[in-house]
N, C-alpha and C positions, 0 to 999 in steps of 0.2 A: 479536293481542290479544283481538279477538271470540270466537274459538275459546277459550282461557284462560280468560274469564269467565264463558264458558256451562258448560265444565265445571267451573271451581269451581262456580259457582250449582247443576251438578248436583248435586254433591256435598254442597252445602249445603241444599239444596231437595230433596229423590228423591222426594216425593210432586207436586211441581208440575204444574198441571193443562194445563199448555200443551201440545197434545198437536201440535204441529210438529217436538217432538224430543225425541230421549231418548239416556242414555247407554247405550254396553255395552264391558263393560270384556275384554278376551279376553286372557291371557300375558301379565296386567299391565300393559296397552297400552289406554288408554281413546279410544275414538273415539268423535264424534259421525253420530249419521244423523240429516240432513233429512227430510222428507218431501217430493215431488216438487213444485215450483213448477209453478202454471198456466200453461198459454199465454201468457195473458193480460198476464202478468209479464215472460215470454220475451220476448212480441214487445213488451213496451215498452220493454225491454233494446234489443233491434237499434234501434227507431225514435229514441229518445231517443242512438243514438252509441254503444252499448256492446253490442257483437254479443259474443258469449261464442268463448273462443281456442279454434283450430284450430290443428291442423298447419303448420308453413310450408310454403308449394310446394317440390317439389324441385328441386335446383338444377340450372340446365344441363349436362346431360352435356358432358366436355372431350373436343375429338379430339386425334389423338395427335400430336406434336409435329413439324414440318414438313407439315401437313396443309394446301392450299392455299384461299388464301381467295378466294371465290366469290361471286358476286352469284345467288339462289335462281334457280333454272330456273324460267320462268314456264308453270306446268302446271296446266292445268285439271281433269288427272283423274294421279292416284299410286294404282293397283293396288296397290301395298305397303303402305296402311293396311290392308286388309282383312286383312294377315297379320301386322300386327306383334304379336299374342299370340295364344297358344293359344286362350284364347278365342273371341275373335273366327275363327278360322283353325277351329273346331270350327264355332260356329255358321255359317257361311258352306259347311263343306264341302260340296260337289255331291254325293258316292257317298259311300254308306254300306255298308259290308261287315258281314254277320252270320252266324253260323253257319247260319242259316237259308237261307242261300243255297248251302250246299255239298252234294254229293252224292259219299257216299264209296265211291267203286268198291273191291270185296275180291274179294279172287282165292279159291277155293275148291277144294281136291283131297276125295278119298277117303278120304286117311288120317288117324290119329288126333292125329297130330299136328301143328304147325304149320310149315312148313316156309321159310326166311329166301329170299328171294330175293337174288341176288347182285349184279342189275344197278338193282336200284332200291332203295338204303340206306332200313331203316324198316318194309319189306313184307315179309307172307309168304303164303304158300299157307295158308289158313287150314281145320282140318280141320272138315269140316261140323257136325259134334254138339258141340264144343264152343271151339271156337279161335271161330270166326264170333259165336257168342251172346256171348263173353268181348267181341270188340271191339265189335258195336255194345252194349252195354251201356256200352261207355266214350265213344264215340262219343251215345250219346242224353244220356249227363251232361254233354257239354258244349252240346248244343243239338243236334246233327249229327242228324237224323230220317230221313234218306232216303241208301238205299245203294243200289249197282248190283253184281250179282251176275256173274262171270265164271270158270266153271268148268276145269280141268284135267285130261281127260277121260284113260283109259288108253288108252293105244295099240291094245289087242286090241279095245275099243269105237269106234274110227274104221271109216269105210269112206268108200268113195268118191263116195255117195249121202248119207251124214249122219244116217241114219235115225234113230240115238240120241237127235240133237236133240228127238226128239218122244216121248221114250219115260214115261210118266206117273209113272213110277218111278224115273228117270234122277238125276243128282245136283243139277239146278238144282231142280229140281219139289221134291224132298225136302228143300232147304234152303229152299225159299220156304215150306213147311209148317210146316218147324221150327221158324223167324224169326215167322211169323203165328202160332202157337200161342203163342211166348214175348213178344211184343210185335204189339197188334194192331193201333196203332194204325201201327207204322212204315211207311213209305210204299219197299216194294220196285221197284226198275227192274229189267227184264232185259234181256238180249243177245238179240238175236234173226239170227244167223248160221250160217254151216255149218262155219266154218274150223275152231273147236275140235275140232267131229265129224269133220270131211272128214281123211281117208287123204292128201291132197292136200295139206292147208295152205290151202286156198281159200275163198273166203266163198259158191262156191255150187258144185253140178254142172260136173266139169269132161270135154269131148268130150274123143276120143284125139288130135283135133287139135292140143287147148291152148285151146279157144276154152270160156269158163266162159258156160253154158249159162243165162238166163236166164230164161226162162218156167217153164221146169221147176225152177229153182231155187225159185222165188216159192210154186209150189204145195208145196214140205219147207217155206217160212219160216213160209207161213199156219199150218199144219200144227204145227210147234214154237211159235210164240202162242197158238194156243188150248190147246196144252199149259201154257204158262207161265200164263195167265192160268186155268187151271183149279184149278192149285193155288195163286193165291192173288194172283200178280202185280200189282199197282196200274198199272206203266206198262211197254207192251214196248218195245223200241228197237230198231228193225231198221238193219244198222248193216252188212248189206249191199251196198247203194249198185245195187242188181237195179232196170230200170227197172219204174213200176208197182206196185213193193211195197205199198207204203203203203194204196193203194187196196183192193187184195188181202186183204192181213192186215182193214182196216177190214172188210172186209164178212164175213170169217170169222169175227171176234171177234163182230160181230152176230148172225151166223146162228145161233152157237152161245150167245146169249144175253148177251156178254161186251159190252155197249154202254158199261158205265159203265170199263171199261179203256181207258186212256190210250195213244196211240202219242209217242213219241218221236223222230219221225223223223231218224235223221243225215243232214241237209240238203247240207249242204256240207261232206264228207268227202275229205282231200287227199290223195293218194298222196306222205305224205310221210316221210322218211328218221327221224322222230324214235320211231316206235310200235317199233325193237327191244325196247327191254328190254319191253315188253307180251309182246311174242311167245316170251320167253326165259320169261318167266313160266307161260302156256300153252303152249309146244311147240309152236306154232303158226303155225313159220313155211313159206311154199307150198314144196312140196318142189319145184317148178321154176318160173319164169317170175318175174312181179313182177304186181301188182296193177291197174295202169295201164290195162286193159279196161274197168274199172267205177269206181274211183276219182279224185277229178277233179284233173288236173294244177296243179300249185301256182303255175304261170303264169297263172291265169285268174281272175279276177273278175267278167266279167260274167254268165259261165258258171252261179256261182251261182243268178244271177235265174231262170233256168231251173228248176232246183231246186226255190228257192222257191215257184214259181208251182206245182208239179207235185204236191211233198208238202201243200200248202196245200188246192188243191183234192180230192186224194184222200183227204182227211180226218182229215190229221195235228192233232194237239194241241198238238205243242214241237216248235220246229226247233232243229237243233243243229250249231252250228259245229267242226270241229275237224282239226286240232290249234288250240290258242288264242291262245297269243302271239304268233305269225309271222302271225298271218293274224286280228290285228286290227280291220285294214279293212272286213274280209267281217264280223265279228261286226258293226261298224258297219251294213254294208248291210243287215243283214234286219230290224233294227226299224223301220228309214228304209221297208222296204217291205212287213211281213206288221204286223199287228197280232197275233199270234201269240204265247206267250211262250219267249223265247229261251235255250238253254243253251248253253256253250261246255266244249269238254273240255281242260281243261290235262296231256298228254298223258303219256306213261312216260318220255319223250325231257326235253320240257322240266322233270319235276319231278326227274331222275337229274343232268340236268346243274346244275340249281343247288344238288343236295346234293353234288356230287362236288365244286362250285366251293367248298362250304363247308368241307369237311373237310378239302381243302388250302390254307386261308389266304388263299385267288384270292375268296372274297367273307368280310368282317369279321364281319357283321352277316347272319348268316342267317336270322332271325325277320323282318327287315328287308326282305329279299330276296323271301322266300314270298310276306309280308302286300302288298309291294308290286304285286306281281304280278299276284296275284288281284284287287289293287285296280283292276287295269289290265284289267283281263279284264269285270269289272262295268262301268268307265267305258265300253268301249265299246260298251255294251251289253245285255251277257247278263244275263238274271235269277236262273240258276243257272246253277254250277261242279261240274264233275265233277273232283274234284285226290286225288291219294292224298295231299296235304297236309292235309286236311278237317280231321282228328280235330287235327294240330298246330298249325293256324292257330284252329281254333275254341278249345283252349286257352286261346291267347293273346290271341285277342279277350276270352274270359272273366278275363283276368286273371290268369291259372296262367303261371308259369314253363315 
C-alpha cells in the first residue's frame, strides 16, 4: 500500500523536493528507488528485533535409504574437512605444478625434415633449422622456457673415440647458436656423453676387453662441455655416470672462461630397463654388453649418497635423479641431504607406457595420468622435470585443451 502511494504521489507531485526517492518508469513498469539507508537505521533495525531476511539454512542432506543409524564417532581431529571443497583442497594443496618447472628434452637430426618417432607417440626428430625453432616457439607460448638438446648423429660421424662430440661445428653446437640467436633469453641444457658419437653404443671409450675406459673418457667429456658451452650452452649435463666428471668438466669450463655455466650433474642414474625408446630415437643402443659398469644398480639406495656427496663436492649446480617414477624414494633422498637444487627425468620408458596405456582404453583419463605423475615427481622432491610431456601438460596447466 506504501509503494502505491508513493507512486501515485509521484505521479501527482514530479517536481517533489524530497530527494530520498524518485520515480523511473522503464517498458511501462514504474519502480521506485530508495536511496541507501544509514547504518545507523540498519543497526537499529537488528537491535530493536527486526534483523532484515536472509536466506534460510540449507536443509539437511538425506542419506539414502537403509543407511544405519549411528551414534557420531568421537574425533578430535577429521582430515576430510580440509577437502570437502575445491576450495579449500586448492588452498591447502602442498605442490604446486607449473610450467615452469618443466624441461623439454627434443631429439634433433640433420635432416630437413621432422622425422615421428615410432616408440614414443607425440615425438619426433626434429630438423635443426626449422622443426626445433617451430616447437620451442610453442613450447615458450605456453611458459615451457628451458629445453635439453639430444642429437642423432650419422653413422659415418660415430667412431670409437667420439671425437665429433667436441667438434665446434657439429650439430649440437649449431643448434645451440641457432636457438641463442632466435631466443636469447631460453635457458639451453645439453648432453654431455659419447654414446650418440661412440661406434660402440657406449657413454665413454671402450678397451678391446669390454671394460669402458674412464679417465680417458672424462678428458673427450671435458673436452665436448667447453664445446657446448662455447656456443652458447646455459647448463651442460654429463650424463655419463664416468667417476670424477663433474670435477673435470668444473675446472675445464673455468679454465676456458665458462664459470658462469651450469653443470647438471646425473647424480643418481639407474641402469634401468625403461630408456629403450630413448635409444630407438638416437640409434644408440651399445652394440654389445649392457651399461651396468658405470650406471647404478636399481637395487641400491644408499649408494646414491655416495653420489651425492661426490657430484656436490666437485662442483655440481643440480643433481638429477633418474629414471623418476620407480625411484621416487631416491628423489626423496637428495633434498633430505644436498641443499642443492633437484631435477628428476621422467624417462622415454615411463612417458611411452602411459601413452600406449592411453590409446588402448587401459588408462580413461590421460591428461589425468600425465598431470598426476608429474605431480608426484614434484611431491617428492625435484624442482624441475625433464618429460617429453612438457609442451602437453604445460597446455593444460594453462588451460588449453
Amino acid at each position: 500500500r506504501r509503494r502505491r502511494a508513493a507512486i501515485q504521489c509521484a505521479a501527482a507531485s514530479p517536481s517533489s523536493p524530497d530527494p530520498s526517492w524518485r520515480t523511473n518508469v522503464v517498458s511501462d513498469r514504474v519502480s521506485v528507488e530508495t536511496s541507501p539507508r544509514s547504518i545507523q537505521e540498519c543497526e537499529a533495525d537488528v537491535v530493536s528485533g527486526n534483523p532484515p531476511a536472509a536466506p534460510a539454512a540449507p536443509a539437511k542432506a538425506k542419506a539414502p535409504s537403509g543407511t544405519p543409524v549411528v551414534k557420531p564417532l568421537r574425533l578430535t581431529s577429521r582430515p576430510r574437512r580440509n577437502r570437502k571443497s575445491a576450495a579449500l583442497r586448492d588452498a591447502f594443496q602442498e605442490t604446486t605444478l607449473t610450467p615452469a618447472n618443466f624441461i623439454l628434452p627434443l631429439f634433433i637430426h640433420e635432416g630437413e625434415e621432422d622425422s615421428p618417432i615410432g616408440a614414443m607417440p607425440g615425438c619426433s626428430r626434429l630438423g635443426w633449422r626449422h622443426g626445433l625453432i617451430d616447437e620451442v616457439y610453442k613450447a615458450r607460448d605456453v611458459g615451457v622456457n628451458s629445453v635439453v638438446l639430444f642429437p642423432k648423429i650419422p653413422d659415418a660421424l660415430k667412431s670409437s673415440t667420439g671425437d665429433e662430440a667436441y667438434n665446434p661445428n657439429g650439430l649440437v653446437p649449431r643448434a645451440i647458436r641457432t636457438l641463442k640467436d632466435k631466443f636469447p633469453d631460453l635457458v639451453i641444457y645439453t648432453d654431455v656423453a659419447l654414446d650418440p658419437y661412440s661406434s660402440d653404443g657406449h657413454d665413454g671409450i671402450v678397451r678391446e676387453d669390454g671394460v669402458i675406459m674412464n679417465d680417458e673418457t672424462v678428458h673427450q667429456l671435458c673436452k665436448q662441455a667447453v664445446a657446448q658451452a662455447e656456443a652458447g650452452a646455459d647448463v651442460v649435463s654429463p650424463s655419463d655416470i664416468m667417476d670424477g666428471r663433474v670435477g673435470a668438466i668444473r675446472t675445464a669450463l673455468d679454465e676456458a672462461g665458462y664459470y658462469h655455466v651450469w653443470i647438471m650433474a646425473y647424480t643418481a642414474k639407474y641402469a634401468s630397463a625403461l630408456y629403450e625408446p630413448f635409444r630407438e630415437a638416437l640409434d644408440s643402443n651399445p652394440r654389445f654388453g649392457d651399461k651396468k659398469t658405470y650406471q647404478m644398480n636399481p637395487a641400491n639406495y644408499r649408494e646414491a649418497l655416495l653420489e651425492v656427496h661426490a657430484d656436490e663436492s666437485e662442483g655440481a649446480d643440480i643433481l638429477m635423479v633418474k629414471p623418476a617414477m620407480p625411484y621416487l624414494d631416491v628423489i626423496r633422498l637428495l633434498p633430505d641431504t644436498s641443499a642443492l637444487p633437484i631435477s628428476a627425468y621422467q624417462v622415454s620408458g615411463e612417458y611411452s607406457m602411459i601413452k600406449a596405456a592411453a590409446s588402448q582404453g587401459m588408462l580413461v583419463d590421460e591428461k589425468k595420468a600425465i598431470l598426476e605423475s608429474l605431480l608426484c615427481i614434484k611431491r617428492a622432491g625435484a624442482d624441475v622435470i625433464l618429460t617429453y610431456a612438457a609442451l602437453q601438460a604445460a597446455r593444460w596447466l594453462c588451460g588449453e585443451k
